[in-house]
C-alpha positions as CSV (number, residue, x, y, z in Angstrom):
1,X,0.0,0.0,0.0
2,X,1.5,3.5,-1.0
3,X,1.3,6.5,1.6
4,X,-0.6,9.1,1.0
5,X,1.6,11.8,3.0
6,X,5.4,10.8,2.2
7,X,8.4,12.7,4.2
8,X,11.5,13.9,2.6
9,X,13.2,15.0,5.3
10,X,16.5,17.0,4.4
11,X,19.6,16.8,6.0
12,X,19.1,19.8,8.9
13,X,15.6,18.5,9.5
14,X,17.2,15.1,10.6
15,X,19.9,17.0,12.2
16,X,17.4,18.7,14.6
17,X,15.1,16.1,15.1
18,X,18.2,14.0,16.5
19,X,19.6,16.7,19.0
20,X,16.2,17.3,19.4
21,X,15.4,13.3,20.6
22,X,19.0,13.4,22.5
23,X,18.5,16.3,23.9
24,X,15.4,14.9,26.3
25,X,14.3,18.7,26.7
26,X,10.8,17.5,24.4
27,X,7.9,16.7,25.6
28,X,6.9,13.0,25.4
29,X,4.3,13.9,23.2
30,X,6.8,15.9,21.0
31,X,9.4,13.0,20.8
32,X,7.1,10.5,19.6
33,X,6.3,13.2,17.0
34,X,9.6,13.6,15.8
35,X,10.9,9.4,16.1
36,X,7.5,9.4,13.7
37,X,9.2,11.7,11.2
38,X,12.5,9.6,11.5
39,X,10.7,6.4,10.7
40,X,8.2,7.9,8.0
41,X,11.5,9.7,6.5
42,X,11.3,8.5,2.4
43,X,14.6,9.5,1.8
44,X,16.3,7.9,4.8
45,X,18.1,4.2,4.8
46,X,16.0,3.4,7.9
47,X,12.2,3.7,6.5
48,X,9.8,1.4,8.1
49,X,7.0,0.5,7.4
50,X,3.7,2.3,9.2
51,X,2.6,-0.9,10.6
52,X,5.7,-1.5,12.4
53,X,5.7,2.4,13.4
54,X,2.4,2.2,15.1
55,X,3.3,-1.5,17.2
56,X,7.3,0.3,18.1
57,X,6.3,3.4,19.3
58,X,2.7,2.7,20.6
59,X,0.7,5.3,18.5
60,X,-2.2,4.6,16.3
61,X,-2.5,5.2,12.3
62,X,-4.4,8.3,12.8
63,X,-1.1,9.8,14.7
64,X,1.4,9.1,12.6
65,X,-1.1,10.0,9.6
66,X,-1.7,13.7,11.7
67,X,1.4,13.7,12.2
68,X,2.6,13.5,8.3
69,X,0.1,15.9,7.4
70,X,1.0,18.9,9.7
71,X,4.5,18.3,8.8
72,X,3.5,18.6,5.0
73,X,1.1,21.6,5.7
74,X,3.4,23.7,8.3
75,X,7.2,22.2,8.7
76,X,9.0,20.8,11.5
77,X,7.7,23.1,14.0
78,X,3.8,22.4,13.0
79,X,4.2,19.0,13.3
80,X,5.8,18.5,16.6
81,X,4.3,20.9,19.0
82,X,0.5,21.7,19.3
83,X,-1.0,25.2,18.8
84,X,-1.4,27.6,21.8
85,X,-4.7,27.0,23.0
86,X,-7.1,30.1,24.2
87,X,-9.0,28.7,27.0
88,X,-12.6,29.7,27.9
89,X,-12.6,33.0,29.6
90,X,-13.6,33.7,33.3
91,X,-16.3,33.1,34.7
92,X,-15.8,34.8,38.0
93,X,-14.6,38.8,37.1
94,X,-13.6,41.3,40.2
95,X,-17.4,42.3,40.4
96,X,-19.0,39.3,40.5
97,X,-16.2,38.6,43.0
98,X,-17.3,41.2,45.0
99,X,-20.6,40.4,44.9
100,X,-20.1,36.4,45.7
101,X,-17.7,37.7,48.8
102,X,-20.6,39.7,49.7
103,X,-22.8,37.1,49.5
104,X,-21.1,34.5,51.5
105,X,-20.9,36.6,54.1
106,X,-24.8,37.5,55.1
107,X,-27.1,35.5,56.2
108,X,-28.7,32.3,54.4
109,X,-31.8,32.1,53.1
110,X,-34.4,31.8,55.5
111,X,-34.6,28.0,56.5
112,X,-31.0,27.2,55.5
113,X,-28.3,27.1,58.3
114,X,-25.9,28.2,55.3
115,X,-25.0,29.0,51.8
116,X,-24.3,25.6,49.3
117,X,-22.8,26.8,45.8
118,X,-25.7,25.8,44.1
119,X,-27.7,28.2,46.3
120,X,-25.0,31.0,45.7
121,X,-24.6,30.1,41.5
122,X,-28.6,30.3,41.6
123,X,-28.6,33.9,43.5
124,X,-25.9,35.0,40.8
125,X,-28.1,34.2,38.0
126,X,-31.1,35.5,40.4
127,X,-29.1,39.2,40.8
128,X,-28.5,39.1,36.5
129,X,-24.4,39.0,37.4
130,X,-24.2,36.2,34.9
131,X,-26.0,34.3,32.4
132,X,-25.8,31.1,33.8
133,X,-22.7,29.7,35.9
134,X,-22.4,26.2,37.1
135,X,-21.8,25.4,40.9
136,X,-18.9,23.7,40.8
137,X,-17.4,26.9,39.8
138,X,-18.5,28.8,42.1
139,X,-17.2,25.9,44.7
140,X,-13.6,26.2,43.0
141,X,-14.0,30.0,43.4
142,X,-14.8,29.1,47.4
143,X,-11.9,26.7,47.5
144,X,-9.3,29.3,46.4
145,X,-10.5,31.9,48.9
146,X,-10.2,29.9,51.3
147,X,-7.0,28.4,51.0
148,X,-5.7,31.8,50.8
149,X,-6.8,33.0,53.9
């Protein structure tokens, strides 16, 4: 069967990807990475086979395949180390940190003994602070002040 993505690595690419697997600085995810380029290398004596690849270094097809691609598509650099990721945003800002604080500190709800999170996420979306906000984040929130203090 004849690969799709073939790799023709030239001689500084091997180079780097060598001091880079020597070196041990790499993540382990980035070191598999680059032993995948090694082996899926077209123009190097030591080509294996993809089979082989996927039982030495314990990675499925769809790796070294990704793998091949993103090397194709973006270089070295593309296909060893993963884009910066964003993140979702805050949930918890300074004034709806104030106004949890402020909350936590008065009185319960008549009947209750004292605030849950799930009482205190509901009284957020209650107040119109947020949208909707889950009470394990507000718990987390908790947490941290705590241990701080």
């Amino acid at each position: 069967m004849k690969t799709k993505y073939c790799i023709h690595l030239s001689e500084e690419e091997r180079q780097e990807l060598k001091a880079l697997i020597r070196n041990g600085k790499l993540s382990e995810r980035a070191q598999i990475r680059a032993r995948i380029l090694m082996f899926c290398d077209e123009s190097w004596k030591e080509k294996r086979p993809t089979k082989e690849i996927t039982s030495v270094l314990k990675c499925c097809l769809p790796t070294i395949t990704n793998v091949r691609k993103r090397f194709l598509k973006g270089g070295l650099g593309n296909a060893l180390y993963d884009k910066p990721r964003s993140g979702a945003p805050q949930k918890i800002t300074g004034e709806i940190e104030a106004h949890l604080t402020l909350l936590t500190c008065s009185a319960p709800p008549n009947g209750k003994v004292r605030w849950t999170s799930q009482m205190l996420a509901d009284k957020l979306v209650e107040l119109k602070l947020v949208e909707s906000i889950n009470n394990a984040v507000v718990m987390k929130w908790l947490k941290k002040r705590h241990d701080s203090v």
